[in-house]
FIMARSE-276935 format. One record per residue: x, y, z of N, C-alpha, C in turn. Coordinates in steps of 0.05 Angstrom, whole numbers, padded with zeros to 5 digits, always signed. Layout:
N
XYZXYZXYZ/...
//
This chain:
430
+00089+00325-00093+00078+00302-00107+00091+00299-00135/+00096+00317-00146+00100+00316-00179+00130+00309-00168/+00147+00322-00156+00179+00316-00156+00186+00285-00142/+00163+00269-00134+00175+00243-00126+00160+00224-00151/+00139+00234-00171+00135+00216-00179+00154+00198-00206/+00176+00214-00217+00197+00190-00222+00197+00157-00215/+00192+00162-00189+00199+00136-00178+00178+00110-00182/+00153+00120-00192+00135+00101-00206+00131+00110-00242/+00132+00121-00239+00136+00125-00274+00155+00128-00295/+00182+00130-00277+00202+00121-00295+00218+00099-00300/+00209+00082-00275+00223+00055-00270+00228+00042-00303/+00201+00039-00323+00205+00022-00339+00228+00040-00368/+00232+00057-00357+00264+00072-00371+00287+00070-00363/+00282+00067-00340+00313+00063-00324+00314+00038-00323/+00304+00019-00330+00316-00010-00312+00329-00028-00345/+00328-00020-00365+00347-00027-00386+00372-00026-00375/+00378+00003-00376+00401+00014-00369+00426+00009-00348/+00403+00006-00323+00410+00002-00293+00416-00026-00303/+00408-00051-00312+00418-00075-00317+00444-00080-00330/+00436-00060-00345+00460-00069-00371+00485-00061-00346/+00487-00040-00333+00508-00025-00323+00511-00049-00297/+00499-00059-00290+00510-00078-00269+00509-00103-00281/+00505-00108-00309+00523-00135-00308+00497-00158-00310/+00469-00151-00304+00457-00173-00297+00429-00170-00316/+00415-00192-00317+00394-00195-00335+00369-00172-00319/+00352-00180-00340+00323-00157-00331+00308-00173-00307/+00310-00196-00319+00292-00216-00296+00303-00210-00258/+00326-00203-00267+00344-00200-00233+00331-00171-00230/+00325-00153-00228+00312-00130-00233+00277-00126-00228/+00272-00154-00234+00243-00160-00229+00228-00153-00207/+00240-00148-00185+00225-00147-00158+00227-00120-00145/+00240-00102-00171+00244-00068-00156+00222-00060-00156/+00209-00062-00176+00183-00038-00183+00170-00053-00155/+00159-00078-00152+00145-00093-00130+00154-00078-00105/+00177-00080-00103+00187-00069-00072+00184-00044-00066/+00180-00030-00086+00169+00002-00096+00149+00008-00083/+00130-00011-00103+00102-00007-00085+00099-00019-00054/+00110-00041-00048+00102-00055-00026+00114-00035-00001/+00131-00021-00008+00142-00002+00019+00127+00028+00012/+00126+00028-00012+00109+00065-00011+00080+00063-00004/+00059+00035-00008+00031+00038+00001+00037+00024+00029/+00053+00002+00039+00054+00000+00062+00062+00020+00089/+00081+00038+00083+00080+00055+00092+00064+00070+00100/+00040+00073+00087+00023+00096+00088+00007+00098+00117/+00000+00072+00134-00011+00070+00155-00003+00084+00178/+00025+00070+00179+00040+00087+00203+00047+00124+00201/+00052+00127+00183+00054+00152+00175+00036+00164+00174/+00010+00164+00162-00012+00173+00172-00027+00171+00204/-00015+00148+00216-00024+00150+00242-00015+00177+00244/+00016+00184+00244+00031+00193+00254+00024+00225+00247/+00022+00231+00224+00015+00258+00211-00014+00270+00228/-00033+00249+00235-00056+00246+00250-00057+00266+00270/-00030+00259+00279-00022+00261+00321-00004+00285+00310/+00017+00293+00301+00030+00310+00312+00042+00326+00269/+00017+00319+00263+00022+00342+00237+00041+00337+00222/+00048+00346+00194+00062+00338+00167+00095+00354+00166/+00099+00371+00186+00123+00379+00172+00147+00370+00183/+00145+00355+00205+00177+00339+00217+00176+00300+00195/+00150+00297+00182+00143+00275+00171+00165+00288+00134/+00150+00310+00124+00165+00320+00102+00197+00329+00102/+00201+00328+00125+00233+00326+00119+00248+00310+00118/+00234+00293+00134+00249+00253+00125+00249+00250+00095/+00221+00262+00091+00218+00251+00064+00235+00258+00041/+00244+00287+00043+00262+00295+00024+00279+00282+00024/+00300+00272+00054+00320+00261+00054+00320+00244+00034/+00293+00221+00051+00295+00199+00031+00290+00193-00001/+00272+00214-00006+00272+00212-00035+00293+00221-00050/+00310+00237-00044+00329+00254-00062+00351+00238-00054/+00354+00221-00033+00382+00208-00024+00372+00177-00041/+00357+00174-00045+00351+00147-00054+00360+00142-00079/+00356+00160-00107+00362+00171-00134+00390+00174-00134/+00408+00186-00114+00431+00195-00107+00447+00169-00110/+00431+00147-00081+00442+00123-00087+00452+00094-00112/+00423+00104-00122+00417+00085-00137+00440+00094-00162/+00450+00120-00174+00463+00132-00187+00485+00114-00179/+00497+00114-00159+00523+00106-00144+00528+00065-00150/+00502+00062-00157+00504+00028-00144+00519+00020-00168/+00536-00010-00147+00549-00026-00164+00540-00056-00147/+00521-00057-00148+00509-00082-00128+00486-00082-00140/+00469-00105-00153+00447-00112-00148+00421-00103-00116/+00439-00110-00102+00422-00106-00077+00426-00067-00065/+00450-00061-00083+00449-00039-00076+00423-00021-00082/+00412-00028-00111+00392-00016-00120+00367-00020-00106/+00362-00057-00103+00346-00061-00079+00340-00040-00053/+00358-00027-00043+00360-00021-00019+00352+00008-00019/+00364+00022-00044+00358+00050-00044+00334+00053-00053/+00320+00037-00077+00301+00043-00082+00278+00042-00063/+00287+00023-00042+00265+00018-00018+00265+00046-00009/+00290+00060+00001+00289+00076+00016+00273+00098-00003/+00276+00106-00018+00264+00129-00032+00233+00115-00036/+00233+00093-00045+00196+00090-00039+00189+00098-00011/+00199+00095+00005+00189+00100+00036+00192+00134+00034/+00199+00149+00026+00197+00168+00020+00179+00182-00002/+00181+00174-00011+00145+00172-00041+00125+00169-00025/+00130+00152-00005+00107+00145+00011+00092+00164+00034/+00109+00174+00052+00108+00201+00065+00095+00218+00056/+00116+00226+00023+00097+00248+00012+00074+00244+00011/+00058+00220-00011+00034+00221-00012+00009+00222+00007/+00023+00204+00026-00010+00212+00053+00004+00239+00066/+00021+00252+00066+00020+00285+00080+00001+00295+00062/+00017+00296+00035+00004+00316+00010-00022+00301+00013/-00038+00284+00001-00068+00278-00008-00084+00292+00020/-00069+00290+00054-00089+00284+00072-00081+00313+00081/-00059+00326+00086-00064+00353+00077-00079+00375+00069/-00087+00371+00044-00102+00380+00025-00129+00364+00031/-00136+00343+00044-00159+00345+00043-00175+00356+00073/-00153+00353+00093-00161+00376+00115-00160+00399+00109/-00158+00421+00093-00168+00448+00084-00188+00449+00073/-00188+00427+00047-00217+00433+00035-00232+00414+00033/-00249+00408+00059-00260+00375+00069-00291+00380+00044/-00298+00403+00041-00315+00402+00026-00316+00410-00011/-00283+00400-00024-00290+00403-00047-00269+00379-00046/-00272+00348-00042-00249+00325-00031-00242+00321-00063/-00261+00311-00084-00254+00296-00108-00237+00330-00121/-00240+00353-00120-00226+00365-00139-00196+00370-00132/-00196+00369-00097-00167+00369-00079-00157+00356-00089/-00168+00331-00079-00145+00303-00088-00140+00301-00115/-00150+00304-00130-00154+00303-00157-00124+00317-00165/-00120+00344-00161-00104+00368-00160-00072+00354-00151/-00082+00343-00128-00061+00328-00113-00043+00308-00129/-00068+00291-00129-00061+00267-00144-00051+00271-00167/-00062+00281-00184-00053+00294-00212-00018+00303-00212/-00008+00321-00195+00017+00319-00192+00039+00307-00201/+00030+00275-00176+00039+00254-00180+00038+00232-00205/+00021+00241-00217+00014+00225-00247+00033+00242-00267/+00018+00264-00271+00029+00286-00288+00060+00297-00287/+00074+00302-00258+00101+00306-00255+00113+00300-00274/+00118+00275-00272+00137+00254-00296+00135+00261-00329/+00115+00277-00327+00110+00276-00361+00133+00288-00374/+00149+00319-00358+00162+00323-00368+00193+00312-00365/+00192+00290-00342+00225+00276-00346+00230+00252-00362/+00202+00240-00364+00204+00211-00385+00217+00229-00412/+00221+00235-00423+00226+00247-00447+00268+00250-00445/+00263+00268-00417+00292+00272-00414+00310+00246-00406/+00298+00220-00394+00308+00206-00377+00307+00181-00405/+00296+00183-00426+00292+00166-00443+00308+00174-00467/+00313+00188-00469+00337+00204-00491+00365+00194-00475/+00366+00192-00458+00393+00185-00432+00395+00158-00428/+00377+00140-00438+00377+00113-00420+00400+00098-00438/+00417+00104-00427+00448+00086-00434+00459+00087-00408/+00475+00065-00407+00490+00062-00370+00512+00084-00378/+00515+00094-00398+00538+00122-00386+00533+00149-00377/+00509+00158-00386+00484+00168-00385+00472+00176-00361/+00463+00148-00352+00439+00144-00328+00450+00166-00306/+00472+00162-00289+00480+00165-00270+00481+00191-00262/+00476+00213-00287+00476+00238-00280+00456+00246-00276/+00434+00240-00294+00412+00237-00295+00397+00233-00262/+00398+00214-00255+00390+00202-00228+00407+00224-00210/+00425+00232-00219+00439+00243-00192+00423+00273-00196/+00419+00296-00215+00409+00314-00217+00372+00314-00204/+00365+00290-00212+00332+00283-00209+00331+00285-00184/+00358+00271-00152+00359+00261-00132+00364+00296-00127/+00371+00315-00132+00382+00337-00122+00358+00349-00125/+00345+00350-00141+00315+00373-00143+00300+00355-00125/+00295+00328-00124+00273+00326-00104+00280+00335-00082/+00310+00325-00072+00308+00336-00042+00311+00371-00033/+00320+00381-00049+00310+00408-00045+00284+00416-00046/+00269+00407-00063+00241+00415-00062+00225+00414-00045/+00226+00386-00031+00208+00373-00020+00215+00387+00016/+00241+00401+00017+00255+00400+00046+00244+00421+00042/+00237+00448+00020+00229+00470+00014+00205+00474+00027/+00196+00465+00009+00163+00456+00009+00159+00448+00036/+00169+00429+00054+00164+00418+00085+00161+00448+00104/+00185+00460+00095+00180+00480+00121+00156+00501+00113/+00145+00512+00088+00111+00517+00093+00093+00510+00099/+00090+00479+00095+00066+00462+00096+00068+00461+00132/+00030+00468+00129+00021+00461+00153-00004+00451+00159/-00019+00441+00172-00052+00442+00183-00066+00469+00188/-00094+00460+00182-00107+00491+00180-00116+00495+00213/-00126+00515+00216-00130+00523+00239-00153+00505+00255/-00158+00509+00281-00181+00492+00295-00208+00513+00281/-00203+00532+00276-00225+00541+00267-00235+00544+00233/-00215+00532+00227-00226+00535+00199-00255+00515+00189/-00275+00504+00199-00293+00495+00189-00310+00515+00214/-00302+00539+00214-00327+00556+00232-00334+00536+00259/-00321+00520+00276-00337+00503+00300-00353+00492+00295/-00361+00483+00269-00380+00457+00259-00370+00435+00276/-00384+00424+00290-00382+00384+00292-00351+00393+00309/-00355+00359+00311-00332+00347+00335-00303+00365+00326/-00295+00368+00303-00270+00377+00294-00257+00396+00305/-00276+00412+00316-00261+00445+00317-00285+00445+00351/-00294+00439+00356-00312+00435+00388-00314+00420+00416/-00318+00391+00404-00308+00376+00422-00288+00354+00418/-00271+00360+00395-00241+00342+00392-00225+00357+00395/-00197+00349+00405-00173+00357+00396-00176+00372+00370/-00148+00390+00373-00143+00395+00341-00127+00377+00320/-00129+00383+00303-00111+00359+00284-00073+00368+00295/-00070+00386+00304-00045+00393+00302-00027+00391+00329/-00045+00383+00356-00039+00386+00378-00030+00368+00391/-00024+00345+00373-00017+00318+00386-00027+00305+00403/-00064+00306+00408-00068+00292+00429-00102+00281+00412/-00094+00275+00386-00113+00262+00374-00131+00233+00387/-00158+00238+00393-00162+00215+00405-00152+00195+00392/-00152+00164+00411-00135+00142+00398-00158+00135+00379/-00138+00102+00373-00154+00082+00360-00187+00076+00370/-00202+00068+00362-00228+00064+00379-00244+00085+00384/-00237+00115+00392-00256+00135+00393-00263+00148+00376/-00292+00147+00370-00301+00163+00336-00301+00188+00340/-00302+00198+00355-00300+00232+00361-00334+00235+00357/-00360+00217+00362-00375+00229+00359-00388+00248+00381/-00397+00275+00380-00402+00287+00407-00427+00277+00411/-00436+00278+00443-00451+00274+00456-00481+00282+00437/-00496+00269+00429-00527+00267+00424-00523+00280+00396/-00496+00269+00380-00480+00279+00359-00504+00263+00333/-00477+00252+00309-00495+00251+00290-00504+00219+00284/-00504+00206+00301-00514+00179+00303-00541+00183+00294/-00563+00204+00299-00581+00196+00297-00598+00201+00268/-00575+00209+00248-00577+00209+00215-00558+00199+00207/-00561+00199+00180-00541+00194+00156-00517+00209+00156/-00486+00194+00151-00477+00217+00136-00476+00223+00109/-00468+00243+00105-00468+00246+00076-00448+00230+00062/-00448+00219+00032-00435+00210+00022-00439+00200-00004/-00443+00170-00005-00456+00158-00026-00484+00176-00035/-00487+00179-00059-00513+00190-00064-00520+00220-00064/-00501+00224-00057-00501+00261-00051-00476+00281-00073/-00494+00301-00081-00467+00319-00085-00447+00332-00068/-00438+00352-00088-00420+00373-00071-00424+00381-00046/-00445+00396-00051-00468+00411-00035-00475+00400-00009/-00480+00380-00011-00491+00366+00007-00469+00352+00029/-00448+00343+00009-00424+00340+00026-00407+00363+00038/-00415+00388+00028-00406+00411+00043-00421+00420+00065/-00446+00412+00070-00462+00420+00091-00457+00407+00111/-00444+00377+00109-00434+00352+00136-00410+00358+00142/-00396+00363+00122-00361+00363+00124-00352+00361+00160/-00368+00378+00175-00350+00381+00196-00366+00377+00217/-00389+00364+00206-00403+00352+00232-00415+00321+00227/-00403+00310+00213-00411+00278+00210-00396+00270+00236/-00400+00240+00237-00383+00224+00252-00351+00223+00236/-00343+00216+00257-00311+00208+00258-00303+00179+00261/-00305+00166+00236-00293+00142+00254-00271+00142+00259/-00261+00128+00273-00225+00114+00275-00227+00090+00258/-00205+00087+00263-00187+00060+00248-00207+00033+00253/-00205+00027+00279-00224-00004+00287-00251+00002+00283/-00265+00021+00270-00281+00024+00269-00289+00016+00232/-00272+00028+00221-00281+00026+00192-00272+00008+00189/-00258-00011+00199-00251-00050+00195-00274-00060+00197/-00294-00050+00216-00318-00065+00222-00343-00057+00196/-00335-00035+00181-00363-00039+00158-00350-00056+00126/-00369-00065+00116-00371-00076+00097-00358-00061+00072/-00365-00038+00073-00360-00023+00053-00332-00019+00047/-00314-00018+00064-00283-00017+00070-00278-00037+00060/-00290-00055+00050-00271-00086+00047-00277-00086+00019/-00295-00078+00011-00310-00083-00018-00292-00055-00026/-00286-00040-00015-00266-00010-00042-00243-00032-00037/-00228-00049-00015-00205-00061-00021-00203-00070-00031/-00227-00093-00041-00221-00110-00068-00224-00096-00093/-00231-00075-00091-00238-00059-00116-00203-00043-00122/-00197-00033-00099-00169-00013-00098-00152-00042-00119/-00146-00067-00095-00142-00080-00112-00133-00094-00135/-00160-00099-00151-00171-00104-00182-00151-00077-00195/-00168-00048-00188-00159-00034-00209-00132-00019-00204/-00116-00017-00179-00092-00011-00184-00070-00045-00201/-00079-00059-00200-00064-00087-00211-00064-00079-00237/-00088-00074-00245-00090-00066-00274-00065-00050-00281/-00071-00021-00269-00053+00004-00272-00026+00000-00266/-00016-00010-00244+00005-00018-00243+00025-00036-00256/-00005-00051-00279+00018-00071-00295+00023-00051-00327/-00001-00038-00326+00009-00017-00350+00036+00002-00352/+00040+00012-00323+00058+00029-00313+00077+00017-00312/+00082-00012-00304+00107-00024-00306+00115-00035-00332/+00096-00034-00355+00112-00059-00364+00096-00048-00406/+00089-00024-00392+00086-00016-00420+00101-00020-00442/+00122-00014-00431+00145-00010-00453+00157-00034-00467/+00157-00046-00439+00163-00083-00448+00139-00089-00468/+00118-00090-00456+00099-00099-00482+00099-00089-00508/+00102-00068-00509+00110-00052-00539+00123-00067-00551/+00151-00069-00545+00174-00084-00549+00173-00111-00564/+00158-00120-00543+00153-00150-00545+00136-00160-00571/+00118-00143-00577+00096-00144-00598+00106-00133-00625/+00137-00125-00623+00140-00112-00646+00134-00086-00654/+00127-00067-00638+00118-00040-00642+00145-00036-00635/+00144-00002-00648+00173+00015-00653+00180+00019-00633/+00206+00031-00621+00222+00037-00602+00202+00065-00594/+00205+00082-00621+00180+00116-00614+00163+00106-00607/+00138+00082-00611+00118+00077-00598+00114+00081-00562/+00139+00057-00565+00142+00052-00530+00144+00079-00513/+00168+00096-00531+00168+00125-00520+00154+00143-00509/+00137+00148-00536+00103+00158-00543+00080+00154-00512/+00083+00119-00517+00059+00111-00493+00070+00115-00465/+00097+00112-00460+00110+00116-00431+00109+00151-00419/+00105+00166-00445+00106+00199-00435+00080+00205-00435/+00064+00197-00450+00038+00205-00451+00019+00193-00428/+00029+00168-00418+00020+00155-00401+00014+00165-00371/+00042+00186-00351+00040+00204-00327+00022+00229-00338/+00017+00233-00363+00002+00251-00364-00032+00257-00369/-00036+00225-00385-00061+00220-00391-00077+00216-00354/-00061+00197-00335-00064+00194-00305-00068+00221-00297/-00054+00244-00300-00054+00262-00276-00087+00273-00292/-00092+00290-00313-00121+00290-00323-00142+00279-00324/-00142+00261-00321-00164+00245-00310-00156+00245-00276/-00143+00249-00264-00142+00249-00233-00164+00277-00226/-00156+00296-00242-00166+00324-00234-00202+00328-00250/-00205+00308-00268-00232+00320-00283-00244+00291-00268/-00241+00271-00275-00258+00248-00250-00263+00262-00223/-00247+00279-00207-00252+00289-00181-00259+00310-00175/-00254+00329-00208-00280+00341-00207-00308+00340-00208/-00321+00317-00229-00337+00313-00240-00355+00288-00210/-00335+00281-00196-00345+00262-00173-00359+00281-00148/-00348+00313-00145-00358+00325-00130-00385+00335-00146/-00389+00336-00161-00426+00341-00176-00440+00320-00180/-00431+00294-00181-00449+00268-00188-00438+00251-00161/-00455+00228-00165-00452+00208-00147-00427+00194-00151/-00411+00193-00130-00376+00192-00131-00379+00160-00141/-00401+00142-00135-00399+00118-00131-00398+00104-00164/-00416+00123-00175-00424+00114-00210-00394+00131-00224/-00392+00148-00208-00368+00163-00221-00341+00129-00225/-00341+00112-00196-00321+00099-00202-00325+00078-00219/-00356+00070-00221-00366+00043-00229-00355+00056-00259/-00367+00074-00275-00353+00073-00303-00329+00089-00309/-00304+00096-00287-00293+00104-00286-00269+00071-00292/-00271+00052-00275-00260+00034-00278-00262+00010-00299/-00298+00019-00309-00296-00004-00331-00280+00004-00353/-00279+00035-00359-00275+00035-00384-00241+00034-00380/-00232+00034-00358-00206+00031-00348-00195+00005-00358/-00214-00017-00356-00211-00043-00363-00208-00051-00387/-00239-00039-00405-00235-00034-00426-00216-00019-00444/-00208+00011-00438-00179+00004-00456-00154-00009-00441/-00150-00028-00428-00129-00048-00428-00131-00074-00450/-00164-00076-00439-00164-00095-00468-00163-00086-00500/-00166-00061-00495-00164-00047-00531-00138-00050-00527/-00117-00039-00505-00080-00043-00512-00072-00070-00529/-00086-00093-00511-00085-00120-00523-00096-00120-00552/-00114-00109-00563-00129-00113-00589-00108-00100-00602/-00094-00076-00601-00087-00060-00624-00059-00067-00625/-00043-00071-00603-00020-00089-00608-00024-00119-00614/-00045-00130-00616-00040-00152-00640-00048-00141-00668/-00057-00128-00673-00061-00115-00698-00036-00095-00709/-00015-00088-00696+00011-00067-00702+00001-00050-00697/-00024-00033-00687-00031-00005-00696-00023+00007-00674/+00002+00024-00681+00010+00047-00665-00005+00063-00652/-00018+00078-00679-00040+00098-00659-00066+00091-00644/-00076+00058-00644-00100+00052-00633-00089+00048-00607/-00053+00039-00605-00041+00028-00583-00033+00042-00563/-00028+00073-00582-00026+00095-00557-00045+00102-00547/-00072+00107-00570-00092+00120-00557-00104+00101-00533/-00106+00078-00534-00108+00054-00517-00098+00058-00497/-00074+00071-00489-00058+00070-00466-00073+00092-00456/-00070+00116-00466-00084+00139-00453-00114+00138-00444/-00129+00127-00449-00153+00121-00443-00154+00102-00418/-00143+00080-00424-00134+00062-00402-00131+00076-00379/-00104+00088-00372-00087+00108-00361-00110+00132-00349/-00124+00145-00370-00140+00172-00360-00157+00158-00343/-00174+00127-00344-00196+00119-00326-00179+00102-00308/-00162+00100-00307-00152+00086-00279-00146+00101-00261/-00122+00123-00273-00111+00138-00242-00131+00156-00223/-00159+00158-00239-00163+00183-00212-00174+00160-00188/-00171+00139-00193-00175+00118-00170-00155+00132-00149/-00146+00143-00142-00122+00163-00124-00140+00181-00122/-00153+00192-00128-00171+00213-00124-00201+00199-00109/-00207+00188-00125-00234+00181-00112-00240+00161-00089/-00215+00142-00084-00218+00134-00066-00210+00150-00040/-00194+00165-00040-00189+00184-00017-00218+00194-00004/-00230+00215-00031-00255+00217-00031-00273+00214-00008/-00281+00194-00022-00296+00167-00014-00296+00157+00011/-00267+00159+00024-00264+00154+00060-00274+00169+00070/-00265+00194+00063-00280+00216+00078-00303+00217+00073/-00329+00221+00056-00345+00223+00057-00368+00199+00077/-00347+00181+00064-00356+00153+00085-00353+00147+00121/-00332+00164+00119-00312+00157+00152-00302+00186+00160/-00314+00204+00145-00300+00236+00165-00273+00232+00160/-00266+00266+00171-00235+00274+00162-00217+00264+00183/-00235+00267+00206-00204+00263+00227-00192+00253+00230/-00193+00223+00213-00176+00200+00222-00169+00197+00194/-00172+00214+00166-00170+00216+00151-00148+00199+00138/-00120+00207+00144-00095+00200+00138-00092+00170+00141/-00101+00158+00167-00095+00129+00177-00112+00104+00161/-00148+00126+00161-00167+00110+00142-00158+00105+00118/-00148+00124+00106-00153+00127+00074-00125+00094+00077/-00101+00113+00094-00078+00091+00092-00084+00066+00088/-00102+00057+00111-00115+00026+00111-00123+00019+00084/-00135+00029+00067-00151+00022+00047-00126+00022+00018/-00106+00041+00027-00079+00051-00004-00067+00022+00009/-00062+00009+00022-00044-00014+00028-00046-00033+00011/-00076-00029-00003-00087-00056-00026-00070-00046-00056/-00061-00023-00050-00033-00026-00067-00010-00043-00078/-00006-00051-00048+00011-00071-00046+00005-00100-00063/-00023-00102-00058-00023-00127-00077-00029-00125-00103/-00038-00100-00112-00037-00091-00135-00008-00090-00147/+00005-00081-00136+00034-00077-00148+00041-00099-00145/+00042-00124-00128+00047-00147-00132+00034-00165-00157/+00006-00151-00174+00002-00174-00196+00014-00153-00210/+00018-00124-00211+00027-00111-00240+00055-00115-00244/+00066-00129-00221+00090-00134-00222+00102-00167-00223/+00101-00177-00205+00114-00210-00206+00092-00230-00216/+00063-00226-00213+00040-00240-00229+00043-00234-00246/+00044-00211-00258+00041-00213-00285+00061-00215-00305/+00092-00211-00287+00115-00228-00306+00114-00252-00296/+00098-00273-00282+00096-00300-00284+00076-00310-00307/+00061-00291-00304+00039-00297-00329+00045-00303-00361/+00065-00268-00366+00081-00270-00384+00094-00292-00394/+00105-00304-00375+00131-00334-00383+00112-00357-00390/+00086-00361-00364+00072-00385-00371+00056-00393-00394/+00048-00357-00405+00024-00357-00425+00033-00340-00443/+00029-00314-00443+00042-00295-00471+00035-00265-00454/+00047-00247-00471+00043-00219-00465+00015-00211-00464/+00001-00213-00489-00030-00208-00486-00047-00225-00461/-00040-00248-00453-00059-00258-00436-00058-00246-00404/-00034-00238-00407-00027-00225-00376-00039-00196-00384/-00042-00183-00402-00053-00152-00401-00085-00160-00398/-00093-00176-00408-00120-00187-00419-00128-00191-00383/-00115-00204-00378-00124-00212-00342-00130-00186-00330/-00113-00167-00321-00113-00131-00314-00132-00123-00324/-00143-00127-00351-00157-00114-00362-00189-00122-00344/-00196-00142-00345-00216-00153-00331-00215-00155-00293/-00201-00148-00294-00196-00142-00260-00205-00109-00249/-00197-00097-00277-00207-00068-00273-00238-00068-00275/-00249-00085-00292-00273-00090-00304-00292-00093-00280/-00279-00110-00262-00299-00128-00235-00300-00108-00220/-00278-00091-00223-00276-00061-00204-00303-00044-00213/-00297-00043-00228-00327-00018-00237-00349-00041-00229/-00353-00066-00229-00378-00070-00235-00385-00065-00194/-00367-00073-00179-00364-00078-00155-00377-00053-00144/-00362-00029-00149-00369-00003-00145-00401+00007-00143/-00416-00007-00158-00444-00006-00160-00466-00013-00134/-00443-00033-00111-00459-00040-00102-00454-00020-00068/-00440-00009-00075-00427+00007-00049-00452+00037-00042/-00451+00035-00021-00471+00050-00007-00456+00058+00023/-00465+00089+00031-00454+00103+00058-00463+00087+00078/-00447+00089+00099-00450+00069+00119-00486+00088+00133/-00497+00079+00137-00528+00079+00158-00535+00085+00177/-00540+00113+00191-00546+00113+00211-00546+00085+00239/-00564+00070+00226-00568+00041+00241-00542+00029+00251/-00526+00030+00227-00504+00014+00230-00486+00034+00248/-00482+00050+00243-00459+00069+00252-00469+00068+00284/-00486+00069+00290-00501+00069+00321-00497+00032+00333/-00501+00012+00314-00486-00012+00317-00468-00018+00330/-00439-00006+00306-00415-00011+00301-00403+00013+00332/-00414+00033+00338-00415+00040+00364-00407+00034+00391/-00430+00011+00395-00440-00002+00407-00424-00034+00414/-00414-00032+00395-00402-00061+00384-00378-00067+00408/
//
């Protein structure tokens, strides 16, 4: 996780550079970060089907390819579309990693999900903290290319490293609790029931609650391995699935326009070149800490209040970024970002969470996937909405918008509740 995350958190360092060196404006450049996201959360479905059915380690070796060959490329390009092409390929590889790694880790420890993912996720936030520094001291087109080419050589070693340990835990590791380890398949044996079958066993747990909303640790460690299972067509059919999408959403749009375009705003407002620096390094790192203490703090409280003021105040400092860069103030502007930043990213953490507790592990990878896809349109306003916004209106009004999108996210979060015995016996039935 930490060795692919470059690829979302350094974009807004490298794409000065990468322009200047091919010749073309920033605006022609506009649709990388977008394509970034739109192939690394799109991805996540099929690949998680796939990790589902026949396990993570023939999935983690694509991935190295692609991530470390993608950096390699992009080093090499003398094409506009060349950069287009590689960066796709290495997001499709970013992408791999993250539903192996998050769903991975949350099949071992189904009963501590917010501190896993958290751990996980954190990685991916945190990684970058220590190359923004190196990759920002470098950003000249004579520079770049080594840079990218050394970054492209450690991911794909790592990640091809790392592939041949990584595995699934045993059929017995939840002791023969519930459908998981009794009457399903194993996660590893390739014969995962399909689409449509919840894995619930016979006179199983239809006839209570599962745990989730409303519950701690504790309590979600006592279900872990005997709730229901939904599948895929199954969690299309509750309510609750649709309401975290608009929420995923709201608050990755937010995050994503911070991540992209920090630096530009700095810039733009007249804050120092060190400012921009400052907020771009501190920024993968403020994300990965709050990934790990939100997902800790979500396994002792109710995960649901955990997100509702997890995302307002997410909102809220976007709008303090807006307040303190019209005022010049450096340090209200960094601290702004980091705050921002600390309450947005463990949204990677808690929504993972959140599936499971809601929808069981077994379909874990494919569920959570369905729901990370609202990425896509997130990265679509932090990216081309909100440099349309920029041109039509001003810098502050496009942060100002994110900021309040995160806002509707927390307030949304409030109204979310575990799916119901009733219903789940329904949706069954259906």
């Amino acid at each position: 996780m930490a060795l692919v995350s470059p690829y979302q958190y350094v974009w807004s360092s490298i794409e000065g550079p990468l322009a200047a060196s091919l010749g073309v404006s920033l605006p022609a450049l506009g649709g990388v970060f977008t394509l970034f996201v739109v192939v690394q959360a799109g991805s996540q479905f099929p690949v998680g089907w796939w990790r589902d059915r026949h396990g993570p380690r023939r999935l983690m070796l694509l991935a190295g390819v692609l991530a470390g060959g993608g950096y390699l490329g992009i080093a090499a390009a003398t094409a506009v579309w060349h950069l287009y092409l590689f960066y796709g390929l290495g997001a499709l590889g970013v992408g791999i990693v993250y539903t192996v790694a998050v769903n991975t880790a949350l099949k071992w420890f189904p009963d501590r999900r917010g501190l896993t993912t958290g751990a996980g996720t954190m990685a991916f936030a945190g990684g970058s903290a220590l190359v923004v520094p190196f990759v920002r001291a470098n950003a000249t087109p004579e520079a770049y290319p080594l840079v990218l080419r050394t970054l492209g050589v450690l991911i794909a070693v790592g990640i091809l490293v790392g592939a041949l340990v990584l595995r699934d835990p045993p059929d017995e590791w939840l002791d023969g609790a519930g459908p998981e380890t009794s009457d399903g398949p194993s996660e590893t044996d390739g014969s995962a029931p399909e689409d449509g079958d919840s894995g619930t066993p016979p006179g199983g747990t239809d006839d209570h609650d599962v745990t989730g909303g409303g519950t701690a640790g504790d309590g979600r460690a006592l279900d872990a391995g005997r709730q229901r299972q939904y599948a895929s067509r199954e969690v299309l059919r509750t309510w609750q699935f649709w309401l975290m999408y608009a929420m995923f959403v709201g608050v990755s749009g937010a995050g994503l326009m911070l991540t992209a375009k920090v630096v530009s705003f700095a810039d733009a407002l007249g804050l120092s070149a060190g400012t921009a620096t400052v907020s771009a390094t501190v920024l993968p790192v403020a994300g990965g800490v709050g990934r790990l203490v939100l997902g800790e703090v979500s396994d002792r409280v109710d995960r649901e209040r955990a997100m509702a003021v997890s995302f307002s105040l997410c909102g809220t400092g976007v709008l303090a970024v807006v307040w303190f860069a019209r005022q010049g103030s450096t340090v209200g502007f960094v601290a702004s970002v980091v705050v921002a930043t600390f309450f947005w990213s463990p949204q990677y953490t808690l929504f993972p969470s959140l599936v499971g507790d809601y929808y069981g592990n077994r379909h874990s990878s494919a569920n959570y996937a369905l729901l990370y896809s609202g990425k896509m349109w997130g990265g679509l306003f932090g990216g081309a909405v909100a440099g349309w916004l920029v041109a039509v209106t001003d810098w502050p009004t496009a942060f100002a918008a994110g900021g309040l999108l995160a806002v509707a996210a927390g307030a949304a979060a409030l109204l979310l509740r575990a799916p119901t015995a009733r219903r789940q016996a329904r949706d069954a039935d259906a």
